[in-house]
PyMOL Python script that loads the backbone (N, CA, C, O; Angstrom):
from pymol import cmd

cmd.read_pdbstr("""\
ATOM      1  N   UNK A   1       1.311 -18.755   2.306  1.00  0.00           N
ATOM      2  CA  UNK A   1       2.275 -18.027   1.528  1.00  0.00           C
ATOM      3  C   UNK A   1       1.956 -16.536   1.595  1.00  0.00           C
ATOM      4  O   UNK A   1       0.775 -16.257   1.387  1.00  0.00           O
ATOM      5  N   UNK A   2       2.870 -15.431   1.872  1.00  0.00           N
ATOM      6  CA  UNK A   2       2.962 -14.101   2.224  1.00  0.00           C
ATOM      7  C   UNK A   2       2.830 -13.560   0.383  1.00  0.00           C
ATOM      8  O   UNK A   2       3.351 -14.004  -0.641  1.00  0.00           O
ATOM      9  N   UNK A   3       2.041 -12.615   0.605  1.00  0.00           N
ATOM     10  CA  UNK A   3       1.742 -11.376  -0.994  1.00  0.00           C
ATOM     11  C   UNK A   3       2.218 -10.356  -0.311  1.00  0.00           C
ATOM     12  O   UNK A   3       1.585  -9.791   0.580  1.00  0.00           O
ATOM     13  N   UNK A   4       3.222 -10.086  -0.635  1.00  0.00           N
ATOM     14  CA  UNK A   4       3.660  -8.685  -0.420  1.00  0.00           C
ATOM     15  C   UNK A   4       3.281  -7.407  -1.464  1.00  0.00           C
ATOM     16  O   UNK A   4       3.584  -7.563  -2.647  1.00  0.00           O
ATOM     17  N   UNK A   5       2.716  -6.320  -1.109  1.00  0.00           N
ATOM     18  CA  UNK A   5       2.261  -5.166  -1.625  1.00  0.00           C
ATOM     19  C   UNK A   5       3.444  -4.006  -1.694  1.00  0.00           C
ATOM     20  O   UNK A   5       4.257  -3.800  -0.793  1.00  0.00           O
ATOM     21  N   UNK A   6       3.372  -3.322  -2.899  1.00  0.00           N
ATOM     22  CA  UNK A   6       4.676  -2.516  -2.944  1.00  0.00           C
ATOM     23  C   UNK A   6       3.824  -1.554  -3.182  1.00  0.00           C
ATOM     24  O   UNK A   6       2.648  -1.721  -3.504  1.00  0.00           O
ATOM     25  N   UNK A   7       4.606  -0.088  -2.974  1.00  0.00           N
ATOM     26  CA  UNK A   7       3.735   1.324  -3.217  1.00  0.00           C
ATOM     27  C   UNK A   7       4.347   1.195  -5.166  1.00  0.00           C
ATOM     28  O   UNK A   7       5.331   0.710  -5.725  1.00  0.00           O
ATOM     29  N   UNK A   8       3.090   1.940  -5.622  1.00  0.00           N
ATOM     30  CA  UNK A   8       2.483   1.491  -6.771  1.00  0.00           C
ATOM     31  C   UNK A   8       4.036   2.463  -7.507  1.00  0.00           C
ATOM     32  O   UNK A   8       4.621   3.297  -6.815  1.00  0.00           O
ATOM     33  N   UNK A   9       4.503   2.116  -9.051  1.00  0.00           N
ATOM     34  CA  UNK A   9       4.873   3.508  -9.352  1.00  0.00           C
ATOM     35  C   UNK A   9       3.631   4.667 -10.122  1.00  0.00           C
ATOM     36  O   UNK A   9       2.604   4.446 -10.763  1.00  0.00           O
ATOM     37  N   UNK A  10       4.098   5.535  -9.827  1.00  0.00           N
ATOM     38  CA  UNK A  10       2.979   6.814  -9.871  1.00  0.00           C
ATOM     39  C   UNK A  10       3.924   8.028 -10.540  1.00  0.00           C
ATOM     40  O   UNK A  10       3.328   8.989 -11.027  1.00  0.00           O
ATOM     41  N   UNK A  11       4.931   8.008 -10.562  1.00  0.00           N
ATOM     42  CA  UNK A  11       6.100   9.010 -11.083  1.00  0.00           C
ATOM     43  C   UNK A  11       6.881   8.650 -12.189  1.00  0.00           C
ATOM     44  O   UNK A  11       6.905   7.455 -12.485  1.00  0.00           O
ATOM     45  N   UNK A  12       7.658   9.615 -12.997  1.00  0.00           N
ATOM     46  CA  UNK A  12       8.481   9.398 -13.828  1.00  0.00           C
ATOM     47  C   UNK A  12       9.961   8.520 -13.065  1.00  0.00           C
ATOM     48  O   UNK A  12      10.528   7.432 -12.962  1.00  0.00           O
ATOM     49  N   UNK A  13      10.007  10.184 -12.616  1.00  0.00           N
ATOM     50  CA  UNK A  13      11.431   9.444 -11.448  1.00  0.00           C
ATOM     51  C   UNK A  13      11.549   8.389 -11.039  1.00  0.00           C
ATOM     52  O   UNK A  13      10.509   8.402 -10.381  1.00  0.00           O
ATOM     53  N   UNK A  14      12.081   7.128 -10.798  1.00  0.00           N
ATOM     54  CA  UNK A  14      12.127   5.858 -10.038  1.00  0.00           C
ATOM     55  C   UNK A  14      12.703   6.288  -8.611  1.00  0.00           C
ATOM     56  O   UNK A  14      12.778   5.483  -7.683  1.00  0.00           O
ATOM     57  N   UNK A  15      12.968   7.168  -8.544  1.00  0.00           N
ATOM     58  CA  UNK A  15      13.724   7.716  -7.007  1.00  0.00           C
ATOM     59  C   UNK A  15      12.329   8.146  -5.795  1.00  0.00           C
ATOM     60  O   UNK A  15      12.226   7.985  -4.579  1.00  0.00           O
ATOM     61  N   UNK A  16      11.219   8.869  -7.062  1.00  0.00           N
ATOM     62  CA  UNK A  16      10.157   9.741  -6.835  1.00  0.00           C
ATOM     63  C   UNK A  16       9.695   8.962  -5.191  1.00  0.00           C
ATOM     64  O   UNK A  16      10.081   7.803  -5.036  1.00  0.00           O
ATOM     65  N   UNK A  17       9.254   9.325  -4.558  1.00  0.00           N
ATOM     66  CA  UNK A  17       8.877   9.277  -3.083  1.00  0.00           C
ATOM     67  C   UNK A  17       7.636   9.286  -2.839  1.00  0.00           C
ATOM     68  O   UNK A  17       7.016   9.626  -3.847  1.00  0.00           O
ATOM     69  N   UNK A  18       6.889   9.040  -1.849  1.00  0.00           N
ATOM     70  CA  UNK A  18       5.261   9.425  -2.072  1.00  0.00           C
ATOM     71  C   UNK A  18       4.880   9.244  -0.801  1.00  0.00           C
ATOM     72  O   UNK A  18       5.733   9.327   0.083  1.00  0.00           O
ATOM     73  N   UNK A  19       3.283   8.912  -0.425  1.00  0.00           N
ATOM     74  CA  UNK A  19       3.374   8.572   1.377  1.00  0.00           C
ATOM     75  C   UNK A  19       2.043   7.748   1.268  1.00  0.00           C
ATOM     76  O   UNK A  19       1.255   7.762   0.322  1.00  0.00           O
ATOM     77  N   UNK A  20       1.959   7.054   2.387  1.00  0.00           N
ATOM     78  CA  UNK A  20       0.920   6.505   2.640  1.00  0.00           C
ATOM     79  C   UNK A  20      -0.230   7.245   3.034  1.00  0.00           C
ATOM     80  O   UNK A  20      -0.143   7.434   4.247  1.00  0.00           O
ATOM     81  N   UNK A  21      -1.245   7.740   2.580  1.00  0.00           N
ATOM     82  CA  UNK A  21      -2.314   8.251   3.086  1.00  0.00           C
ATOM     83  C   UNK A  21      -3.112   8.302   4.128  1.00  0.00           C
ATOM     84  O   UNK A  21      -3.455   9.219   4.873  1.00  0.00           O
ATOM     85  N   UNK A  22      -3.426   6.873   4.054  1.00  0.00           N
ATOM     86  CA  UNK A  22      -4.961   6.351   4.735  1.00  0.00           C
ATOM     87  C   UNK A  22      -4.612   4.784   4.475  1.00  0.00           C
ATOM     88  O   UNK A  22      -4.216   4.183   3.476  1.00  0.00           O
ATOM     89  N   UNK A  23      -4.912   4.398   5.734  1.00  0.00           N
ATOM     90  CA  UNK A  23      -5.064   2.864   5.210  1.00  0.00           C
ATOM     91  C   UNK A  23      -6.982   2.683   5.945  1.00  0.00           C
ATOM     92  O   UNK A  23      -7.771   3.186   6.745  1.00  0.00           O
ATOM     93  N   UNK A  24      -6.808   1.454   4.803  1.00  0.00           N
ATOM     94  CA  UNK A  24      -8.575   1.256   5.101  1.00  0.00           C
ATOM     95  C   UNK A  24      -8.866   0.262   5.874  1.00  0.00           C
ATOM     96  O   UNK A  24      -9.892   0.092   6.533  1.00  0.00           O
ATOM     97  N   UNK A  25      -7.598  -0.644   5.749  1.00  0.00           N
ATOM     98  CA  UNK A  25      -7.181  -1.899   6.331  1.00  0.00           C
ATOM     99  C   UNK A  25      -6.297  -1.916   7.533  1.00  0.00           C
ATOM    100  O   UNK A  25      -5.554  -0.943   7.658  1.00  0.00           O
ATOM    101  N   UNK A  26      -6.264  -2.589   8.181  1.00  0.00           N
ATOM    102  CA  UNK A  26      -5.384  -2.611   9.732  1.00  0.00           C
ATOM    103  C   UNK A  26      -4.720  -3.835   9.607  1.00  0.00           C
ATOM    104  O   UNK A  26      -4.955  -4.714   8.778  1.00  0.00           O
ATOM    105  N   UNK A  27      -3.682  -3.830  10.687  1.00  0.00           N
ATOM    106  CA  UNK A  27      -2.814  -4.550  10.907  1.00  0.00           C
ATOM    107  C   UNK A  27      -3.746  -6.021  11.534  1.00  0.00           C
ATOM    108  O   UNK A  27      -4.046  -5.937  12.725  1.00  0.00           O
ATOM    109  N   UNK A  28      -4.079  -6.983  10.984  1.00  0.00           N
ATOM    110  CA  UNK A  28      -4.641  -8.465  11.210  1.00  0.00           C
ATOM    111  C   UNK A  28      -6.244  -8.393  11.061  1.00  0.00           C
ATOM    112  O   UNK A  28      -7.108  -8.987  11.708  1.00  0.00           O
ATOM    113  N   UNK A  29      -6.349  -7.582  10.125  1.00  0.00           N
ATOM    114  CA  UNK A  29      -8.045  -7.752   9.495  1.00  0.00           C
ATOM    115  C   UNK A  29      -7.798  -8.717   8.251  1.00  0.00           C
ATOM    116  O   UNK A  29      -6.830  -8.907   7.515  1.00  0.00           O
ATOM    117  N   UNK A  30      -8.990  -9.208   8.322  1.00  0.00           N
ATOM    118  CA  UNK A  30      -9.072  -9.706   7.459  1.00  0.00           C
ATOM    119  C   UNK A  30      -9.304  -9.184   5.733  1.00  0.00           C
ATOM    120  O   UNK A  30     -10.512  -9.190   5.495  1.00  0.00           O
ATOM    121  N   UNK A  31      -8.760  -8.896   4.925  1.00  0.00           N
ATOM    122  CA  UNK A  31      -8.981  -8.629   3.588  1.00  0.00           C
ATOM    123  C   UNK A  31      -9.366  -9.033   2.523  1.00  0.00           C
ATOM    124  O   UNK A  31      -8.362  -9.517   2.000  1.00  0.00           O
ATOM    125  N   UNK A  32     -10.506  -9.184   1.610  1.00  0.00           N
ATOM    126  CA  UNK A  32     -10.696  -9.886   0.308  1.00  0.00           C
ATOM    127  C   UNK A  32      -9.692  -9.101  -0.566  1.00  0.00           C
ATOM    128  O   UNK A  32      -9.110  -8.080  -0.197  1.00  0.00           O
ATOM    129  N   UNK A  33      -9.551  -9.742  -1.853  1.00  0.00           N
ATOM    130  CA  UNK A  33      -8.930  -9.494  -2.966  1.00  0.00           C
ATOM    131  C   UNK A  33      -9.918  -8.503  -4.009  1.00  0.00           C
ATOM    132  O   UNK A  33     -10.915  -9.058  -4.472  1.00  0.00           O
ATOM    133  N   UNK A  34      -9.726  -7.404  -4.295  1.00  0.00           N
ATOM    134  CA  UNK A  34     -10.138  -5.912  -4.866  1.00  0.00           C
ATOM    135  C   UNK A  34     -10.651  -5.374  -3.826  1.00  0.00           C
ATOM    136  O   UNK A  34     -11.380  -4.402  -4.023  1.00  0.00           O
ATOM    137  N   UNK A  35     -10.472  -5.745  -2.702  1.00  0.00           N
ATOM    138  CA  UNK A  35     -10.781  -4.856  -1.249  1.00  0.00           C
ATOM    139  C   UNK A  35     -10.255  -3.537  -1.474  1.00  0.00           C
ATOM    140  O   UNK A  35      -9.473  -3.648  -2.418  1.00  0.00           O
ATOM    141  N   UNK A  36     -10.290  -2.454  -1.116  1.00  0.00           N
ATOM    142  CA  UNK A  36      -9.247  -1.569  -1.152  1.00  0.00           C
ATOM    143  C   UNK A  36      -8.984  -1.236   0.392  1.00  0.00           C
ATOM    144  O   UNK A  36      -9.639  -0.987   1.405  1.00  0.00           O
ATOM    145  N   UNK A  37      -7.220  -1.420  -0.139  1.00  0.00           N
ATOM    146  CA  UNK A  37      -6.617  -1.831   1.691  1.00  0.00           C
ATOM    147  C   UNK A  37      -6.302  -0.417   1.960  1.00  0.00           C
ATOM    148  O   UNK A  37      -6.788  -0.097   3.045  1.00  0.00           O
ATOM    149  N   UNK A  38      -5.594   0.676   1.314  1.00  0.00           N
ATOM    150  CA  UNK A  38      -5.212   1.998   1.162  1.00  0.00           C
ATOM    151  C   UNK A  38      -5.393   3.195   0.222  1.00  0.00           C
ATOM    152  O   UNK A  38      -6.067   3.073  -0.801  1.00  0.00           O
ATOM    153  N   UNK A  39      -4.916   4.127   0.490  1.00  0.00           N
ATOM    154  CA  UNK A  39      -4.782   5.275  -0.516  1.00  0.00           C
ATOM    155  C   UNK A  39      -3.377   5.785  -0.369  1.00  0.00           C
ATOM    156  O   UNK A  39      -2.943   5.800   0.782  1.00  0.00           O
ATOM    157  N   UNK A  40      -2.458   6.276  -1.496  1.00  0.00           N
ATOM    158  CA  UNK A  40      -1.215   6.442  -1.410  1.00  0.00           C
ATOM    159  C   UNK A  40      -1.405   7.650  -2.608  1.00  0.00           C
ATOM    160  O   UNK A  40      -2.037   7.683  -3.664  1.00  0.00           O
ATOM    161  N   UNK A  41      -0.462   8.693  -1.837  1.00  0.00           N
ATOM    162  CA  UNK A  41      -0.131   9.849  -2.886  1.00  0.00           C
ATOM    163  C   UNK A  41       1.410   9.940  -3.497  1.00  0.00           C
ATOM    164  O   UNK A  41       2.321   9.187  -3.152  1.00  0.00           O
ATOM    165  N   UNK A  42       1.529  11.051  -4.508  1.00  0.00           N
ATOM    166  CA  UNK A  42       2.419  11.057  -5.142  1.00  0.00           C
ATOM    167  C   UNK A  42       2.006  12.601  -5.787  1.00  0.00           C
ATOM    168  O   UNK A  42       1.083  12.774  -6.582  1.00  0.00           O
ATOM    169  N   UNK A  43       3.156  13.973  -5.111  1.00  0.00           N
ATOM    170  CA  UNK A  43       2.773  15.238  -6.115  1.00  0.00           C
ATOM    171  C   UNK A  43       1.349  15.032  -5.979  1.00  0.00           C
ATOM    172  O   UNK A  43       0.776  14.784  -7.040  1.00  0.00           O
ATOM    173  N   UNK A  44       0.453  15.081  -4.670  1.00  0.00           N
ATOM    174  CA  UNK A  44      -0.901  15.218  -4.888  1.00  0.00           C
ATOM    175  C   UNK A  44      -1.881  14.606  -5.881  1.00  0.00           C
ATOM    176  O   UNK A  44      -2.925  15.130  -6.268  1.00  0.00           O
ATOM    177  N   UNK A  45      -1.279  13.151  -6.315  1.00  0.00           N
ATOM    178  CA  UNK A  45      -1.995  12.321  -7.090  1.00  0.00           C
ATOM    179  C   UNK A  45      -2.197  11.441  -6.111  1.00  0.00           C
ATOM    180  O   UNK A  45      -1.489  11.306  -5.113  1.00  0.00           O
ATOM    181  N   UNK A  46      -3.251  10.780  -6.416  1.00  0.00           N
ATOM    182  CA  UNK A  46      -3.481   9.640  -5.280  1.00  0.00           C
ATOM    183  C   UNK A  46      -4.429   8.827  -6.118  1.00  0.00           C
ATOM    184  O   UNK A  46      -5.147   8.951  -7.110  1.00  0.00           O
ATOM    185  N   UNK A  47      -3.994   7.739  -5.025  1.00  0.00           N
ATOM    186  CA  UNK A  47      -4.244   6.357  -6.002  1.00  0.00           C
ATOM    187  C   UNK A  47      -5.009   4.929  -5.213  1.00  0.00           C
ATOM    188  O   UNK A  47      -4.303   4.583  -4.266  1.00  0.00           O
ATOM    189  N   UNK A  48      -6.037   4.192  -5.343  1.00  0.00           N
ATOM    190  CA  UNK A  48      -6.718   3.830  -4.235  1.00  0.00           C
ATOM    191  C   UNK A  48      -5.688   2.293  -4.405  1.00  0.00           C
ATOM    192  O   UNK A  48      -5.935   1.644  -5.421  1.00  0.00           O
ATOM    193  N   UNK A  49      -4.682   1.777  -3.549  1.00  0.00           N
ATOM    194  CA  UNK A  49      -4.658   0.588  -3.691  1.00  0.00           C
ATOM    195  C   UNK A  49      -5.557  -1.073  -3.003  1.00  0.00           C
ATOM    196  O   UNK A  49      -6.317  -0.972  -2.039  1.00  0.00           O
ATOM    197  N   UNK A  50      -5.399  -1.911  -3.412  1.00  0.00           N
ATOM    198  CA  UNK A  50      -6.621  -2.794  -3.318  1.00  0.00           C
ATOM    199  C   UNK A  50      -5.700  -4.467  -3.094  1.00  0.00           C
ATOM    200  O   UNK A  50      -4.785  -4.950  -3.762  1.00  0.00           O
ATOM    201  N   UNK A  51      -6.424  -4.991  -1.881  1.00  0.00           N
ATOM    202  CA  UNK A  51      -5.890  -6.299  -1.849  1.00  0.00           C
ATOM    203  C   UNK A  51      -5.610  -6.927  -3.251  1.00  0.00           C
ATOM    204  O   UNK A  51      -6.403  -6.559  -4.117  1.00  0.00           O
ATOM    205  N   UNK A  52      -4.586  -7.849  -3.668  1.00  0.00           N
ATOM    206  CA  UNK A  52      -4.520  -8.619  -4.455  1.00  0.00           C
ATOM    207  C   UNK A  52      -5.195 -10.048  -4.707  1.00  0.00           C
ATOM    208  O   UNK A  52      -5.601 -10.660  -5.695  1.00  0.00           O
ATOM    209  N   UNK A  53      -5.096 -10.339  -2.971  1.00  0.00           N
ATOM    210  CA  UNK A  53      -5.529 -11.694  -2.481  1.00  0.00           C
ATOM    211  C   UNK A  53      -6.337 -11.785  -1.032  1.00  0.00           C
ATOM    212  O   UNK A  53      -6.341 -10.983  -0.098  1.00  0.00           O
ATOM    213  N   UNK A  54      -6.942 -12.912  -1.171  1.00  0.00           N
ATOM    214  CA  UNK A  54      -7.446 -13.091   0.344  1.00  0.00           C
ATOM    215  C   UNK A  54      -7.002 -13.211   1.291  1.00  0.00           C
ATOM    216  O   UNK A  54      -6.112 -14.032   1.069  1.00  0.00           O
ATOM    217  N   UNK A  55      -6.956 -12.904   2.547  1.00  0.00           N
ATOM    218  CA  UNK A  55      -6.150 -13.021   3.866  1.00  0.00           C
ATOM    219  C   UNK A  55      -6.141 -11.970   4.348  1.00  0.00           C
ATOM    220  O   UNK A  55      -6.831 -10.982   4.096  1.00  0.00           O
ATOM    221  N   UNK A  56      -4.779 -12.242   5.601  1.00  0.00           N
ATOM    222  CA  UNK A  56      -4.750 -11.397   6.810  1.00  0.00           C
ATOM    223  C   UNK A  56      -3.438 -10.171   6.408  1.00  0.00           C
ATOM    224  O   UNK A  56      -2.310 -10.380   5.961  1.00  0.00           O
ATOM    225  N   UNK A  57      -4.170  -8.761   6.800  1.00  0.00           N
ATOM    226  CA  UNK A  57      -2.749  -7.830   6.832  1.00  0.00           C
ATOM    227  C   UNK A  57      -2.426  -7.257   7.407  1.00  0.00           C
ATOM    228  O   UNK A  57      -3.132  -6.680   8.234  1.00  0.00           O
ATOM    229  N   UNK A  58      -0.534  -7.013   7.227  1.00  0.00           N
ATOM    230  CA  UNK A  58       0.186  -6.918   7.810  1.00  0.00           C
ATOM    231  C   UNK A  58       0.583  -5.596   7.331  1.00  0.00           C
ATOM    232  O   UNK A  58       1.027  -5.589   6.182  1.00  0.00           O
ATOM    233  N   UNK A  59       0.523  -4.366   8.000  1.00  0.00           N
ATOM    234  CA  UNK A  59       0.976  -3.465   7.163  1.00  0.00           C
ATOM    235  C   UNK A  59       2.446  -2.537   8.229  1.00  0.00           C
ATOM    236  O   UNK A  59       2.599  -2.221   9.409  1.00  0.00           O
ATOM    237  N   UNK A  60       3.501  -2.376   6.535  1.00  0.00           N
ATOM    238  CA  UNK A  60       4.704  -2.274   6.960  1.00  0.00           C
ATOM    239  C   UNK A  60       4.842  -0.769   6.763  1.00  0.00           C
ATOM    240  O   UNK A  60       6.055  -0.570   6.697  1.00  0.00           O
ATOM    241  N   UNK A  61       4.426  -0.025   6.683  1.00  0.00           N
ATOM    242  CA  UNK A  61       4.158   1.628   6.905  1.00  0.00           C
ATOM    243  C   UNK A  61       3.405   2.357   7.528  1.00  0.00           C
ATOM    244  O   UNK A  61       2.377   2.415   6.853  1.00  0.00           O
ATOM    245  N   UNK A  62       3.285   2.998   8.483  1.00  0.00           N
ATOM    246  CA  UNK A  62       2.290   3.672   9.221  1.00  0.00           C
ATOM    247  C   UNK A  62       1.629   4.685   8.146  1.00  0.00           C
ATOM    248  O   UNK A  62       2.169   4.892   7.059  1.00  0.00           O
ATOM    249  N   UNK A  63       0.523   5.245   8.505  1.00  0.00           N
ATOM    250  CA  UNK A  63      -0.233   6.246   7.990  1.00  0.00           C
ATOM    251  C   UNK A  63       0.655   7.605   7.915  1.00  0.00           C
ATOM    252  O   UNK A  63       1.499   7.908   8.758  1.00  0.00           O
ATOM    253  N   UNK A  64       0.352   8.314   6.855  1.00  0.00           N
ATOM    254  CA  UNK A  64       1.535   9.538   6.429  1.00  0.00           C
ATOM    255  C   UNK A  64       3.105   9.164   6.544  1.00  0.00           C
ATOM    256  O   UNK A  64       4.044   9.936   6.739  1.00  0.00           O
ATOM    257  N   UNK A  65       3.121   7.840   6.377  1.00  0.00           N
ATOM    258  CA  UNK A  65       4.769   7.399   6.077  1.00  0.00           C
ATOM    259  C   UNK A  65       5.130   7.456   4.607  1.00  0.00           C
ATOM    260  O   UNK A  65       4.491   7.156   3.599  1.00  0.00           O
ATOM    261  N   UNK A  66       6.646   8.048   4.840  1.00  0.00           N
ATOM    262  CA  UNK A  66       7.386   8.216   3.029  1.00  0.00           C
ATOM    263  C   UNK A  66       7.825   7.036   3.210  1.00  0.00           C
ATOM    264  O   UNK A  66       8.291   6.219   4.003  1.00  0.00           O
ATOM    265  N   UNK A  67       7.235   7.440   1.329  1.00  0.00           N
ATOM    266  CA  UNK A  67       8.389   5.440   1.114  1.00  0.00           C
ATOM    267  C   UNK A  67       8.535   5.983  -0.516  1.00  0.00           C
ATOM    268  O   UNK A  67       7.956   6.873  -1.139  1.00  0.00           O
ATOM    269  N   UNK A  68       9.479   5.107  -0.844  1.00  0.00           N
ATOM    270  CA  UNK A  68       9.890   5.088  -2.121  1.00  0.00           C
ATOM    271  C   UNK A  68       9.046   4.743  -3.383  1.00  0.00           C
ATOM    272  O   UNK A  68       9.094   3.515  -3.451  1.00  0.00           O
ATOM    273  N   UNK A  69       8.501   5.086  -4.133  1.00  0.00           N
ATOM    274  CA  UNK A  69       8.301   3.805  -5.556  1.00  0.00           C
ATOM    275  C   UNK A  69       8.805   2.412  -5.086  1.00  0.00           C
ATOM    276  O   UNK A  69       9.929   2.241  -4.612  1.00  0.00           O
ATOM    277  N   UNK A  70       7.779   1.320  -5.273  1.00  0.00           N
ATOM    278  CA  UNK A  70       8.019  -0.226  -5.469  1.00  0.00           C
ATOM    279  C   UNK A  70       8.908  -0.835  -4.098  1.00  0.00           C
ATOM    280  O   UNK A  70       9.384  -1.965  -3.994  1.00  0.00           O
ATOM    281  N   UNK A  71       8.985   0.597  -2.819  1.00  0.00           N
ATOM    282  CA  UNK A  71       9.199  -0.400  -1.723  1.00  0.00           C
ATOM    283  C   UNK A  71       8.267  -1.087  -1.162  1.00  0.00           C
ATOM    284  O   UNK A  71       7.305  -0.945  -1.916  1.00  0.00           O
ATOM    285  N   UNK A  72       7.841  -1.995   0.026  1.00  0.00           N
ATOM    286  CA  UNK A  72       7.326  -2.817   0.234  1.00  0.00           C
ATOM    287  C   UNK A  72       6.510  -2.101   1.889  1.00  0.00           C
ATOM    288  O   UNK A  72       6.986  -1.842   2.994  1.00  0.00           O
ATOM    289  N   UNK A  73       5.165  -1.996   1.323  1.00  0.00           N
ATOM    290  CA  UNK A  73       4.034  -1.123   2.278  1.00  0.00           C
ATOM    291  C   UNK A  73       3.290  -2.169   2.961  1.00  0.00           C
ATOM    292  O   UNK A  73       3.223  -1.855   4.150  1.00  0.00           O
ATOM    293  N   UNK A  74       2.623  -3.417   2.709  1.00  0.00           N
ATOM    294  CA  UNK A  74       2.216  -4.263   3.409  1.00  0.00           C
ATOM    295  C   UNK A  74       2.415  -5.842   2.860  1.00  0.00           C
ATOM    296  O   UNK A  74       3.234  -6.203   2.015  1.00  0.00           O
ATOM    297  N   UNK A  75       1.370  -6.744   3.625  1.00  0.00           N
ATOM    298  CA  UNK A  75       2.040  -7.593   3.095  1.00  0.00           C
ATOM    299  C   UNK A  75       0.558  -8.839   3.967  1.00  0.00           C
ATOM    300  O   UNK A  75       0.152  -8.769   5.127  1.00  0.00           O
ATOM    301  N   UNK A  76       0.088  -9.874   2.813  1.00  0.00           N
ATOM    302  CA  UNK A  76      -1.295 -10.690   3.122  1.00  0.00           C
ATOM    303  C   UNK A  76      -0.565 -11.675   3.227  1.00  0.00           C
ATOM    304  O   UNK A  76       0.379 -11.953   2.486  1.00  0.00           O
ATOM    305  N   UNK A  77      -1.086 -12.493   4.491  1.00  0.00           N
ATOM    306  CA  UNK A  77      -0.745 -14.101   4.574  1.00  0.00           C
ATOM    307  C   UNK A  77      -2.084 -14.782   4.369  1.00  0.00           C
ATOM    308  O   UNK A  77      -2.159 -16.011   4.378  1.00  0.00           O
TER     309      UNK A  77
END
""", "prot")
cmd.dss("prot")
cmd.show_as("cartoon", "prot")
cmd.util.cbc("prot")
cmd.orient("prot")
C-alpha cells in the first residue's frame, strides 16, 4: 500500500507556494519511518520533513521544485 507525502502547510495563505529544498532521500532507497526524507521552504522558513512509514521512495518533485501547500511531493510503497 502507497503513503503518499504532501508538502507540509507552513503559511497562512492556502494558495502560499514553497519549494523543495534538498531531498535526503532518492528515488528507490530505502526509508525508515522518522527518517528525514527532505527539507522544504516557505518565505525562508524551512522545515525538515521525515518518512511516515517504512519502505521504498518515490519522489514526485525534483530538488528546488515549486509546489503548492498539501500537494503531493513523494510517495513510500
Amino acid at each position: 500500500m502507497s503513503h503518499v507525502i504532501t508538502f507540509p502547510h507552513m503559511a497562512k495563505d492556502d494558495d502560499a507556494e514553497g519549494v523543495v529544498a534538498t531531498w535526503f532521500a532518492r528515488t528507490g532507497e530505502t526509508v525508515k519511518a522518522g527518517q528525514v526524507i527532505a527539507e522544504v521552504m516557505v518565505d525562508k522558513v524551512s522545515l525538515d520533513v521525515e518518512a511516515p512509514v517504512d519502505g521504498v521512495i518515490t519522489c514526485l518533485v525534483e530538488e528546488e521544485g515549486t509546489v503548492k501547500q498539501g500537494q503531493d511531493i513523494a510517495r513510500i510503497d
